[in-house]
PASEBA-1860 file (N, C-alpha, C; in nm, 3 decimals):
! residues 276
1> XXXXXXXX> 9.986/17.999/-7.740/10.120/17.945/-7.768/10.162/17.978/-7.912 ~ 10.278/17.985/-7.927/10.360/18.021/-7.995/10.360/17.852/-8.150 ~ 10.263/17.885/-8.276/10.269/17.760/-8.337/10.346/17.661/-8.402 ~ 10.461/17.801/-8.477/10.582/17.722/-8.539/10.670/17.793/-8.512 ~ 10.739/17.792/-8.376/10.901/17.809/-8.344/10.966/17.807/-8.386 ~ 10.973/17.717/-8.506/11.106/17.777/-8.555/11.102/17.829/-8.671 ~ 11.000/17.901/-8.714/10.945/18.022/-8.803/10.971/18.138/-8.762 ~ 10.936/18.126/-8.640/10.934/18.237/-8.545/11.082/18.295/-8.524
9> XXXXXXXX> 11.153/18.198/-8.483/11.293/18.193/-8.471/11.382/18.248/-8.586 ~ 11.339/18.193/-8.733/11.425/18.286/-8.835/11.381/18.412/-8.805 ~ 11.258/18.435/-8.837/11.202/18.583/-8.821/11.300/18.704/-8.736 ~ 11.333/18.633/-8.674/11.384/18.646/-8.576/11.552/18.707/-8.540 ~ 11.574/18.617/-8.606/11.724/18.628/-8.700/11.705/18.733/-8.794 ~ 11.646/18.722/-8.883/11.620/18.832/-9.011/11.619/18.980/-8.902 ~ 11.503/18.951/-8.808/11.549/19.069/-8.751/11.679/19.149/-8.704 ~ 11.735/19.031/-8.621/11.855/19.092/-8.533/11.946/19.184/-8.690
17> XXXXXXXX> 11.930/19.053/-8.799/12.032/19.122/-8.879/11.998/19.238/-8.951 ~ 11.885/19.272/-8.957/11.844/19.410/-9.010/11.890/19.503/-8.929 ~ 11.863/19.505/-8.790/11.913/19.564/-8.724/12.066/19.634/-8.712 ~ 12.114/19.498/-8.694/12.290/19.491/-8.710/12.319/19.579/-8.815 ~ 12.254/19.526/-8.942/12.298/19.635/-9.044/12.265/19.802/-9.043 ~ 12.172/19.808/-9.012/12.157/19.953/-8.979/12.234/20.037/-8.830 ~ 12.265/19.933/-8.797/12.379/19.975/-8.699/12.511/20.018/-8.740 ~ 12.560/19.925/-8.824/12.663/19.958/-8.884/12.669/20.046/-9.032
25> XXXXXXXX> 12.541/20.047/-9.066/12.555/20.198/-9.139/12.594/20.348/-9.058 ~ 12.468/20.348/-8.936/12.497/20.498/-8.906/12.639/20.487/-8.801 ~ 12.710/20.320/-8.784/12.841/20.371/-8.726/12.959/20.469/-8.807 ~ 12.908/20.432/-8.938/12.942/20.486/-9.072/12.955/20.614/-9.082 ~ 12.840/20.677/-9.061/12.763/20.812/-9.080/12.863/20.934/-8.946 ~ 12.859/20.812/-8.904/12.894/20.864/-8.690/12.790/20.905/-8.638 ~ 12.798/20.921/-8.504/12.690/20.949/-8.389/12.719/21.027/-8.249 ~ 12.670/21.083/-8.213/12.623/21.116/-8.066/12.602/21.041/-8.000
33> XXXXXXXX> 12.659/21.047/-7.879/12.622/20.986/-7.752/12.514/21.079/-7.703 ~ 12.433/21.039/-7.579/12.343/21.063/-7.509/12.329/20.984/-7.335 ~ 12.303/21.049/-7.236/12.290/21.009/-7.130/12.170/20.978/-7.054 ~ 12.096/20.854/-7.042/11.976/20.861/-6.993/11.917/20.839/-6.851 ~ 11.856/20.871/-6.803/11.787/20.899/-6.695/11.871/20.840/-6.574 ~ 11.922/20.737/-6.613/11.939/20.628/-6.518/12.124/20.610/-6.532 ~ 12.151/20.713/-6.617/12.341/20.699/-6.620/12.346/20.674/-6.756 ~ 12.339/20.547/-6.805/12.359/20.501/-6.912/12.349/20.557/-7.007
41> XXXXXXXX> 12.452/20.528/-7.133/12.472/20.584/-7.222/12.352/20.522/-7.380 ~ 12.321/20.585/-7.469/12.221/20.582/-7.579/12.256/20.629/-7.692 ~ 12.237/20.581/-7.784/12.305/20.696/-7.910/12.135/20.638/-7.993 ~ 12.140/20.675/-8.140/12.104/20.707/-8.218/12.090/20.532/-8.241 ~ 12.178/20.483/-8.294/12.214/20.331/-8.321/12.077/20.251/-8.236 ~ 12.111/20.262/-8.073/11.973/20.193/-8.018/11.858/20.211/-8.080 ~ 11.834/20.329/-8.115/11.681/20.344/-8.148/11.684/20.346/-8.270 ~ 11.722/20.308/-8.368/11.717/20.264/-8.489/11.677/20.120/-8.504
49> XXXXXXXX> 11.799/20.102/-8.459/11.811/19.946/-8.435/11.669/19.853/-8.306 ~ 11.628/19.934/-8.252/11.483/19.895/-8.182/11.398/19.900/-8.271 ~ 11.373/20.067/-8.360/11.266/20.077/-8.398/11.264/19.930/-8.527 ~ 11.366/19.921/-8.581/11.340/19.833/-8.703/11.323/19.651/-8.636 ~ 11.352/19.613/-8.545/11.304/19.574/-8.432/11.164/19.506/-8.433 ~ 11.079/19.607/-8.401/10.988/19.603/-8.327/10.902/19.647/-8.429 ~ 10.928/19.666/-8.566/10.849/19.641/-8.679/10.844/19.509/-8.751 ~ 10.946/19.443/-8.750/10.951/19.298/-8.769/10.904/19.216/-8.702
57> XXXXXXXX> 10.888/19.238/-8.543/10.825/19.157/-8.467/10.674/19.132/-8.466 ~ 10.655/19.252/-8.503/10.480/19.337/-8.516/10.418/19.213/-8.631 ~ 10.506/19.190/-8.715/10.444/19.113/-8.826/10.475/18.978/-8.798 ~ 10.599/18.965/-8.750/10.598/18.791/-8.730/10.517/18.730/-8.635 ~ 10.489/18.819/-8.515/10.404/18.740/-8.421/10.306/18.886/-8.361 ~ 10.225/18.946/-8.432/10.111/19.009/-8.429/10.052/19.027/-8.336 ~ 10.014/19.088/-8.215/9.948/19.049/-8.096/10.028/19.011/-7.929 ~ 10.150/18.968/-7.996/10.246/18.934/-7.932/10.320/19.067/-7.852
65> XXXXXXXX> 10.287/19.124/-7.724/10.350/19.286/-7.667/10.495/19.245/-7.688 ~ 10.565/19.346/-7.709/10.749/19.369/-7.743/10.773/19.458/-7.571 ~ 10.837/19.360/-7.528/10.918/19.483/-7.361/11.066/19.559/-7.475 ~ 11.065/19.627/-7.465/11.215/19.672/-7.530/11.278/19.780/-7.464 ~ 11.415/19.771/-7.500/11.443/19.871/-7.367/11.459/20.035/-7.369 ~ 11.453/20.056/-7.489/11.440/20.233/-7.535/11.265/20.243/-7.459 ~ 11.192/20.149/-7.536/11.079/20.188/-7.521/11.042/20.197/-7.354 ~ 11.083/20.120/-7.263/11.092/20.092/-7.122/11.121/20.257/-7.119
73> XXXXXXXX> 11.239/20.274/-7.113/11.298/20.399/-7.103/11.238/20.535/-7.093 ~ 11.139/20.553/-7.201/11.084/20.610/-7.260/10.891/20.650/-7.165 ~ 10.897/20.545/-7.089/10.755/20.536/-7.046/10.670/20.440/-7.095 ~ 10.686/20.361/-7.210/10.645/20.269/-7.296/10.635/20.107/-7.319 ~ 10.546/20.046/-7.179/10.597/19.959/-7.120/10.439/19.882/-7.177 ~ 10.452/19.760/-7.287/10.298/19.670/-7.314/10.271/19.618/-7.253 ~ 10.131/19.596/-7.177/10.027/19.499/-7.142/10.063/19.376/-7.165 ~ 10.093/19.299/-7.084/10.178/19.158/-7.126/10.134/19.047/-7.003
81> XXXXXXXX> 10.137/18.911/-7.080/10.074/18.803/-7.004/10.166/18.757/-7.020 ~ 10.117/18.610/-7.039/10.254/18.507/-7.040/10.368/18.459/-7.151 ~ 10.298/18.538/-7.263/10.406/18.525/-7.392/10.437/18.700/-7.428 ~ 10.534/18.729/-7.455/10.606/18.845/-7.461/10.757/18.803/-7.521 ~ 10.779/18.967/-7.605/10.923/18.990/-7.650/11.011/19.070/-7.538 ~ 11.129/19.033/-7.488/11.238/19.118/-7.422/11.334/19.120/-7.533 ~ 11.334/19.240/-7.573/11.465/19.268/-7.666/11.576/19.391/-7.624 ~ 11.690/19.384/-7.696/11.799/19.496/-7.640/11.845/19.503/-7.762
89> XXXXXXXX> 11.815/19.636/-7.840/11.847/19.627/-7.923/12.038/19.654/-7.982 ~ 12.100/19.686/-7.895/12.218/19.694/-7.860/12.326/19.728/-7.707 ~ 12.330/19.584/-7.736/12.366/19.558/-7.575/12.524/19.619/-7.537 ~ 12.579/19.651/-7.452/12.685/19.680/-7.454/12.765/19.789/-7.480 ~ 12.614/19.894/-7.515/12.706/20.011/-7.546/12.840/20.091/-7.502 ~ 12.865/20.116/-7.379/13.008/20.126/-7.354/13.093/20.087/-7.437 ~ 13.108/19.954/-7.444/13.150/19.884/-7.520/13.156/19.984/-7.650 ~ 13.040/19.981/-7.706/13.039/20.020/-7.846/13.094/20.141/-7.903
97> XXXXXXXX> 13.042/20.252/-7.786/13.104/20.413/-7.793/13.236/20.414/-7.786 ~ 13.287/20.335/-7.735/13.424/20.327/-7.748/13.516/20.273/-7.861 ~ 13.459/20.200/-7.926/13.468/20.167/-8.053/13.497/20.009/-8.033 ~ 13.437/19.933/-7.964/13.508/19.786/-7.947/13.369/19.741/-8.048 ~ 13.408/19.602/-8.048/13.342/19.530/-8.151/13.225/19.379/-8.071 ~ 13.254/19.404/-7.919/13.162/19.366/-7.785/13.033/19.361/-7.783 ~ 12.957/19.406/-7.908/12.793/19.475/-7.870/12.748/19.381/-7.925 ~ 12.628/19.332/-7.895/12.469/19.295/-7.940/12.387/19.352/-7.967
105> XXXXXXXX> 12.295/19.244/-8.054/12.167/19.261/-8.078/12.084/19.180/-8.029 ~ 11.971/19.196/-7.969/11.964/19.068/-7.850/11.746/19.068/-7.844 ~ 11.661/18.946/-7.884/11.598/18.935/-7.913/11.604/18.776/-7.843 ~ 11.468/18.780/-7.739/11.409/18.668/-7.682/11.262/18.647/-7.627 ~ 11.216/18.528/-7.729/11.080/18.531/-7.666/11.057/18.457/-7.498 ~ 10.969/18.537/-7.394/10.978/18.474/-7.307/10.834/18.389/-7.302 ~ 10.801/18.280/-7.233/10.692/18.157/-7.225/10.658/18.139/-7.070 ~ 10.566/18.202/-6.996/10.486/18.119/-6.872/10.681/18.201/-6.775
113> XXXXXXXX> 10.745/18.293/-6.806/10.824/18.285/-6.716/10.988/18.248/-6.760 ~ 10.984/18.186/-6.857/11.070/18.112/-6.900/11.106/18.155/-7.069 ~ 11.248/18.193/-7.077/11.312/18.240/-7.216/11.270/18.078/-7.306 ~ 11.203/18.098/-7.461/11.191/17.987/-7.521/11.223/17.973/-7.606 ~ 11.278/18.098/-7.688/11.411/18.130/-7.800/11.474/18.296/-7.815 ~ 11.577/18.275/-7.913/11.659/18.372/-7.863/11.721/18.399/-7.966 ~ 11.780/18.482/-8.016/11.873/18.576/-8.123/12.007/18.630/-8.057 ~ 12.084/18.651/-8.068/12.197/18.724/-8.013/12.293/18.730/-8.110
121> XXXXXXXX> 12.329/18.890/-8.199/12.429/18.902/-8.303/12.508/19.013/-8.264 ~ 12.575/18.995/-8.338/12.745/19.006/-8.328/12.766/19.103/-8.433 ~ 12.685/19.212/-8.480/12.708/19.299/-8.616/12.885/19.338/-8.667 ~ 12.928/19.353/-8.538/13.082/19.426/-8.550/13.162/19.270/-8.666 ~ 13.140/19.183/-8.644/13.191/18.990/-8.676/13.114/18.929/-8.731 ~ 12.987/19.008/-8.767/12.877/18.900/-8.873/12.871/18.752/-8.783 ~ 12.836/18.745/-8.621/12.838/18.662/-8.600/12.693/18.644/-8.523 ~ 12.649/18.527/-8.538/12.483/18.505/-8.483/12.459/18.376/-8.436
129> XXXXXXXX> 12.416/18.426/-8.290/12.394/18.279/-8.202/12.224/18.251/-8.190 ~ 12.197/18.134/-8.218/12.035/18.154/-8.208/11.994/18.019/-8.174 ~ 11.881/17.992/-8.081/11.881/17.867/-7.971/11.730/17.855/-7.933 ~ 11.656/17.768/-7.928/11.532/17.706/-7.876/11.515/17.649/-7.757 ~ 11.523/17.669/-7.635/11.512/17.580/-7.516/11.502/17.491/-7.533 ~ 11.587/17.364/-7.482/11.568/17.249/-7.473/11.554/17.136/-7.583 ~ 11.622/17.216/-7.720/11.570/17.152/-7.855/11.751/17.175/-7.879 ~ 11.769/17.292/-7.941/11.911/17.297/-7.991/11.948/17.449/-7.995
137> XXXXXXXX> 12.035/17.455/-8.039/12.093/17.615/-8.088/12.200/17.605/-8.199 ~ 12.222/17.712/-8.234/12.302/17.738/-8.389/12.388/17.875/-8.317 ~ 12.528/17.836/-8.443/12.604/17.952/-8.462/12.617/17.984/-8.620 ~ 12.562/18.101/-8.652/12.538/18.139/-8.811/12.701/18.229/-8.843 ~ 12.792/18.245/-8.859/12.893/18.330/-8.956/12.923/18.322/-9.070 ~ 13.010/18.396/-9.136/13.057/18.402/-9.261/13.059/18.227/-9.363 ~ 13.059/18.122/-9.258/13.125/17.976/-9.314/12.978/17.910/-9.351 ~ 12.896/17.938/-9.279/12.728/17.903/-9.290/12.686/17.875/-9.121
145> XXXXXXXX> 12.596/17.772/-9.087/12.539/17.749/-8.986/12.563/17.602/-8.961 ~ 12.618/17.627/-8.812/12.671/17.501/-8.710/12.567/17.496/-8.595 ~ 12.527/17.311/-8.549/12.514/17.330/-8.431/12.621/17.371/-8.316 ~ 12.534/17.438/-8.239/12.664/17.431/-8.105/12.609/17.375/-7.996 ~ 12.708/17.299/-7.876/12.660/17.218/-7.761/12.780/17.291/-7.672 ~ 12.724/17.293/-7.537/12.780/17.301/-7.433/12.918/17.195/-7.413 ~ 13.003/17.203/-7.392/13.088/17.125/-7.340/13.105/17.019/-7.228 ~ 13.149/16.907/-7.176/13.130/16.815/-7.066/13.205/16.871/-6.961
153> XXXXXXXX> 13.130/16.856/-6.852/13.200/16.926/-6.710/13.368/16.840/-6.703 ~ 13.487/16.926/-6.681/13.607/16.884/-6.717/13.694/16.939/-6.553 ~ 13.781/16.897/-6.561/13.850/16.919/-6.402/13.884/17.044/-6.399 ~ 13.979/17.055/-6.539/14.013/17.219/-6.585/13.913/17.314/-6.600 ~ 13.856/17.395/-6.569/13.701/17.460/-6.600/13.725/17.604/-6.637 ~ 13.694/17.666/-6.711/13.788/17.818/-6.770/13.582/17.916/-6.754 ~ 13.646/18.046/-6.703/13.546/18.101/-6.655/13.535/18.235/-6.794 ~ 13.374/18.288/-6.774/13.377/18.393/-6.839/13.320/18.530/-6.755
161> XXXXXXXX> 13.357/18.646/-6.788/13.305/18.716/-6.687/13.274/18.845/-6.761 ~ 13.232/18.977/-6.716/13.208/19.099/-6.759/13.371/19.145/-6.781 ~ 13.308/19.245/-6.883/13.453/19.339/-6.887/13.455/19.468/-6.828 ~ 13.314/19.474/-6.848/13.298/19.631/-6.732/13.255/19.596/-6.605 ~ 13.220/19.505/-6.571/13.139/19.474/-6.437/13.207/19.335/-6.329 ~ 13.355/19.317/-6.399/13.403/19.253/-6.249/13.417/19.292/-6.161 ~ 13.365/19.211/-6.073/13.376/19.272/-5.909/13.428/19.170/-5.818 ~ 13.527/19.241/-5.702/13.595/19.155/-5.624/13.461/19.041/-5.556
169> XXXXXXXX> 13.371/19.051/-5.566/13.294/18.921/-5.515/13.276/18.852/-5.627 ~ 13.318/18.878/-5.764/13.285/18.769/-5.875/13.415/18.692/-5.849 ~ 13.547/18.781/-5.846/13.649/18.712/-5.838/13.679/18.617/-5.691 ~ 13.598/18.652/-5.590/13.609/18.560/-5.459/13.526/18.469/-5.536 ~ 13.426/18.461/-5.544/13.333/18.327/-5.608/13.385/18.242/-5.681 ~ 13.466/18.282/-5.794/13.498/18.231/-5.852/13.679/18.148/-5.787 ~ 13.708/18.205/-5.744/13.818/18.164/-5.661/13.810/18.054/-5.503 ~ 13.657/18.098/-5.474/13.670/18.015/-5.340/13.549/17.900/-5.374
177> XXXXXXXX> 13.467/17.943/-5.431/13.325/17.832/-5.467/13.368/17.733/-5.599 ~ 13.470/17.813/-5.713/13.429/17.729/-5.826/13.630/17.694/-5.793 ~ 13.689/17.747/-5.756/13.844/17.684/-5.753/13.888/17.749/-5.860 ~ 13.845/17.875/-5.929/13.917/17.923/-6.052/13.972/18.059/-6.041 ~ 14.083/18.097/-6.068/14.166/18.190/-6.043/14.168/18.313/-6.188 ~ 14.118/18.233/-6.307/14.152/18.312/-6.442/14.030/18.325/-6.489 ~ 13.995/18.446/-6.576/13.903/18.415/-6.642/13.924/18.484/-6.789 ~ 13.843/18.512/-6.894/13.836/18.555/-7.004/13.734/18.700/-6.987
185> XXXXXXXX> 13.750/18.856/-7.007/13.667/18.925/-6.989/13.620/18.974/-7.151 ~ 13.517/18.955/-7.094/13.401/18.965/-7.264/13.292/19.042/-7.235 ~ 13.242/19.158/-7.336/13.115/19.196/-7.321/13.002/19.176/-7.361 ~ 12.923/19.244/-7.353/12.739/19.206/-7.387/12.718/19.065/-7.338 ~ 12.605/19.034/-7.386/12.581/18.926/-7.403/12.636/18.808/-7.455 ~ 12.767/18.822/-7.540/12.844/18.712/-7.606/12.893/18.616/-7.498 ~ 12.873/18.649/-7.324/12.915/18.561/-7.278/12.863/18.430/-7.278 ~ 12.717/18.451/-7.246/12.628/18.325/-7.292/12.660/18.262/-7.378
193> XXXXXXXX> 12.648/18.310/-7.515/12.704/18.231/-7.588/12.852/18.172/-7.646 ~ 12.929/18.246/-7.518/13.078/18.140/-7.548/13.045/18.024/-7.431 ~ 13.001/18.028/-7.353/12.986/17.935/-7.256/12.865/17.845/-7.363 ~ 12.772/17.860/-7.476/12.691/17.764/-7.523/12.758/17.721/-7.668 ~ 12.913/17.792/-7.637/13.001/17.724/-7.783/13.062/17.584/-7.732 ~ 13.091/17.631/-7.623/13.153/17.532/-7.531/13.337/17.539/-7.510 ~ 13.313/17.673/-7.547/13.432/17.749/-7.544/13.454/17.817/-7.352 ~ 13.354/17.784/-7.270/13.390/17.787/-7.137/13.287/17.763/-7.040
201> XXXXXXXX> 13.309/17.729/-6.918/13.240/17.644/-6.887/13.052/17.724/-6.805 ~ 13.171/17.878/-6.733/13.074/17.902/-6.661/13.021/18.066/-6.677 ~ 12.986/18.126/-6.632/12.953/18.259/-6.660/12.931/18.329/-6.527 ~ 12.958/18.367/-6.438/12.866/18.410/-6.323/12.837/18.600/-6.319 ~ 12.725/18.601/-6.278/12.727/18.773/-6.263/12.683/18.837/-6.131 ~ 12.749/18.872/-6.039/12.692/18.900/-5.925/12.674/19.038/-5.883 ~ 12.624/19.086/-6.019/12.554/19.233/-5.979/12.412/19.304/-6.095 ~ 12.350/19.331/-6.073/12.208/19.339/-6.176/12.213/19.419/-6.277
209> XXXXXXXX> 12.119/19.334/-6.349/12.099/19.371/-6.460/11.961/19.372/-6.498 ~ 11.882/19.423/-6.635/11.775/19.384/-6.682/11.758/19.276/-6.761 ~ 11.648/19.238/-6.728/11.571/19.104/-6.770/11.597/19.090/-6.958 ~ 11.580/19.241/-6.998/11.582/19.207/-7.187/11.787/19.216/-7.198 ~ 11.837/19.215/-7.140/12.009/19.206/-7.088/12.013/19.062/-7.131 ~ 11.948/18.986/-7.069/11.993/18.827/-7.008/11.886/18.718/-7.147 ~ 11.776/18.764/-7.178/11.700/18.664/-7.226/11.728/18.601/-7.340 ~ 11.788/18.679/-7.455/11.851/18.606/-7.548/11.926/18.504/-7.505
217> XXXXXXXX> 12.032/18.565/-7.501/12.193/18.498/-7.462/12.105/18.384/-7.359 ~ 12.029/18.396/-7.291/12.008/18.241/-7.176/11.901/18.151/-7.266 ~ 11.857/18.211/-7.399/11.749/18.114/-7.419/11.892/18.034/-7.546 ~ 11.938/18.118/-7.622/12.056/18.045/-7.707/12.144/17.923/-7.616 ~ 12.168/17.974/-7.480/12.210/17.888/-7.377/12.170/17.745/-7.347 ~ 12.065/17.743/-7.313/11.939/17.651/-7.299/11.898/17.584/-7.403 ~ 11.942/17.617/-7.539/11.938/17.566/-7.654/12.026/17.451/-7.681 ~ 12.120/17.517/-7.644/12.273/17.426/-7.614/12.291/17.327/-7.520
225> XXXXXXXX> 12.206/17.324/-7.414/12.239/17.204/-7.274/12.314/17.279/-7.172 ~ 12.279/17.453/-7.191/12.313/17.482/-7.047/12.227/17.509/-6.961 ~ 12.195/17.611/-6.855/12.178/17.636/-6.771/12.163/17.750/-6.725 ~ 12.070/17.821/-6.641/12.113/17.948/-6.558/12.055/17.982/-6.462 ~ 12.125/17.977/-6.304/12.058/17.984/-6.188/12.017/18.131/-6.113 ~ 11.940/18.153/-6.064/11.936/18.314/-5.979/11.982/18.259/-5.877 ~ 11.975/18.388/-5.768/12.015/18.367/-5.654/12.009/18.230/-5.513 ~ 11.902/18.209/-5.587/11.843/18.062/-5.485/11.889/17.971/-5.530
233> XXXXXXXX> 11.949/17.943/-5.658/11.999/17.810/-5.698/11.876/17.740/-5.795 ~ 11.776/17.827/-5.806/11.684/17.753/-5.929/11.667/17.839/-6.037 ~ 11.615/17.766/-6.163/11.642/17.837/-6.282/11.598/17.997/-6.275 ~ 11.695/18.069/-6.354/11.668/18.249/-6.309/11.499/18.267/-6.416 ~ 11.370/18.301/-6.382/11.289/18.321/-6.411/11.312/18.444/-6.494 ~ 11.192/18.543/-6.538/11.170/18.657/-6.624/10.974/18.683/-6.551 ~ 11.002/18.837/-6.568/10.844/18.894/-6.527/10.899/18.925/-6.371 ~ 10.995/18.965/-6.283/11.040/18.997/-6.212/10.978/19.164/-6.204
241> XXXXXXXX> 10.971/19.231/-6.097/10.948/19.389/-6.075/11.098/19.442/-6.166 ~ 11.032/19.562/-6.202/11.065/19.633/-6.265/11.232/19.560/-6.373 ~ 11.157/19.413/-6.434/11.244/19.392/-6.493/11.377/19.365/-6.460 ~ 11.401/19.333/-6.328/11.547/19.342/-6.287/11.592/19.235/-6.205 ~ 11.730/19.134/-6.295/11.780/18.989/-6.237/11.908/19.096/-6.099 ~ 11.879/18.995/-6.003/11.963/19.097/-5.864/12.109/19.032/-5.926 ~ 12.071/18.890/-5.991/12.226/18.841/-5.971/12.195/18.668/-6.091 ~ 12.301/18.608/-6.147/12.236/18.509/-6.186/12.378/18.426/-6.186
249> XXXXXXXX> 12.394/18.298/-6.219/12.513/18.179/-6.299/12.486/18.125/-6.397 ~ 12.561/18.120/-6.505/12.508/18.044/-6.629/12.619/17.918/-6.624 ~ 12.573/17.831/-6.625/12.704/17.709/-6.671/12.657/17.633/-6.767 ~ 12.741/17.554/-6.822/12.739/17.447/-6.938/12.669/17.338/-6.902 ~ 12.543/17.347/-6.800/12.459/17.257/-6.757/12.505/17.216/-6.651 ~ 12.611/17.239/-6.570/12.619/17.148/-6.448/12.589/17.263/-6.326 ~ 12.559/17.226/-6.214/12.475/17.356/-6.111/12.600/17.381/-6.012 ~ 12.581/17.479/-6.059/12.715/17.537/-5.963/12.716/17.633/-5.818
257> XXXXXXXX> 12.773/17.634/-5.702/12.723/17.661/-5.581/12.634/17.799/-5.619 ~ 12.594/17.810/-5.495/12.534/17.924/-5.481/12.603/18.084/-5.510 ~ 12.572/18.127/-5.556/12.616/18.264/-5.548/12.526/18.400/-5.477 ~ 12.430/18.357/-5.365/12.348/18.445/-5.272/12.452/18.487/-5.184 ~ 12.516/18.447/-5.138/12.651/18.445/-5.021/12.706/18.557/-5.068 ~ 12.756/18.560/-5.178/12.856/18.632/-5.240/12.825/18.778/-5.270 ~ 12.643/18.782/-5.281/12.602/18.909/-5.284/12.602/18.986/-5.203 ~ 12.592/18.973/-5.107/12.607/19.031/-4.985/12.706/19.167/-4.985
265> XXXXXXXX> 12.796/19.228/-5.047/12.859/19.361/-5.076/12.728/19.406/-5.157 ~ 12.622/19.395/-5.195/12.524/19.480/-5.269/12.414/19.555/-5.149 ~ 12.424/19.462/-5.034/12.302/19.455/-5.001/12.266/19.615/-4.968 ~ 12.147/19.662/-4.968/12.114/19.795/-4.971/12.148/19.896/-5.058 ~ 12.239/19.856/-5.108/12.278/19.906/-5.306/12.314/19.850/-5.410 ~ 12.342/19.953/-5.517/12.356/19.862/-5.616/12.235/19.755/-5.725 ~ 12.156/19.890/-5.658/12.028/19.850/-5.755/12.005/19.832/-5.894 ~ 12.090/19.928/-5.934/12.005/19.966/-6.099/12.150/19.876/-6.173
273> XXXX> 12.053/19.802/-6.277/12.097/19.738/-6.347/12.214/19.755/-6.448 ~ 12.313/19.688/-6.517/12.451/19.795/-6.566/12.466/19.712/-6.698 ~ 12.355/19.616/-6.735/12.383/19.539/-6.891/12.471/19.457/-6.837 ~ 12.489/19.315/-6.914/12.574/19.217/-6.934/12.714/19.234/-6.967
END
């Protein structure tokens, strides 16, 4: 076990933001895109921003295997039990190549199965969400550091969703299961954490992704008094085959129907995972 969490947790932070910053140097410099194996796009930025990463981690928790997702990529997958790093070192790229300001840096330790803290920054906004299961979470910007809490389940309920990845079964779900017609489209991982600002209520994603995608943003979540279900309606686990959530819901703690029903346009495709 993991001895002082929330040691671990700055460390942690220090990381994402080293990262961030060297991100936004070589956005500076400019970059190349790249296409990898699997579609997705890569530049230079990811693997910077991993490698410096996964040298900080090396020292804060020693012993501790890093899953990361260049390195995944790459063939480069650690020997791992029940404590492990899932990190992304920039989530959202689409997003990013395009020049939006949408991306992460995304760092979560997982425990027995279960995300038990989390990093998620905002380099483009100097903004940083960072959360302990079941203890608390923080929002760090320019003003200093706030707690943040989930919001109380309200009649009005305002949804968050992908910006690259809505799909007419997110919008039936959300229209026939939760009664909501509008939503807010946001990328990376920042959805988690507007739903753990308490800036909305629910999150749903009904098409896959990878496991180092989701673990930050759900452990900052969980920090806050939310929530996040897989397909069955119980909390979405981690250590899954080949790393990959089929489908998940995040809400502000209250359990929201099922969303297995809804998958059903995947079934037999729609495998490979597309980021948060």
């Amino acid at each position: 076990m993991i001895e002082d969490e929330a040691a671990l947790l700055n460390a942690c932070v220090d990381a994402a933001r080293a990262a961030g910053a060297e991100i936004l140097k070589l956005v500076e410099r400019g970059f190349e895109v790249e296409t990898k194996m699997d579609e997705s796009p890569v530049t230079v930025c990811d693997r910077a921003a991993e490698s410096i990463i996964l040298k900080a981690l090396a020292k804060a928790a020693p012993g501790v295997p890093v899953i990361a997702e260049e390195e995944v990529a790459a063939g480069r997958i650690p020997q791992h039990d029940d404590i492990y790093f899932l990190v992304d070192p920039l989530d959202g790229t689409k997003e990013f190549v395009r020049g939006g300001d949408d991306y992460t840096v995304n760092i979560g330790l997982i425990v027995d199965g279960e995300p038990r803290l989390g990093v998620v920054y905002q380099p483009a906004c100097d903004k940083l969400w960072a959360g302990i299961a079941g203890e608390d979470a923080f929002l760090e910007d320019g003003s200093g550091r706030v707690a943040i809490r989930t919001r109380e389940l309200r009649e009005e309920r305002a949804a968050v969703a992908s910006k690259s990845h809505f799909t007419q079964a997110t919008a039936d779900y959300l229209a026939e299961a939760i009664g909501l017609c509008d939503h807010v489209s946001v990328g990376s991982s920042l959805k988690f954490c507007i739903v753990a600002e308490g800036r909305a209520d629910i999150y749903p994603r009904l098409s896959p992704t990878s496991e180092w995608d989701t673990a930050a943003g759900h452990a900052v979540l969980l920090g806050a008094g939310g929530r996040v279900d897989g397909l069955d309606g119980k909390p979405l686990r981690y250590g899954k085959t080949a790393f990959l959530n089929r489908g998940f819901c995040a809400t502000a703690g209250w359990e929201a129907p099922a969303i297995g029903p809804y998958m059903e346009p995947f079934a037999g495709g729609g495998e490979l995972p597309q980021g948060v």
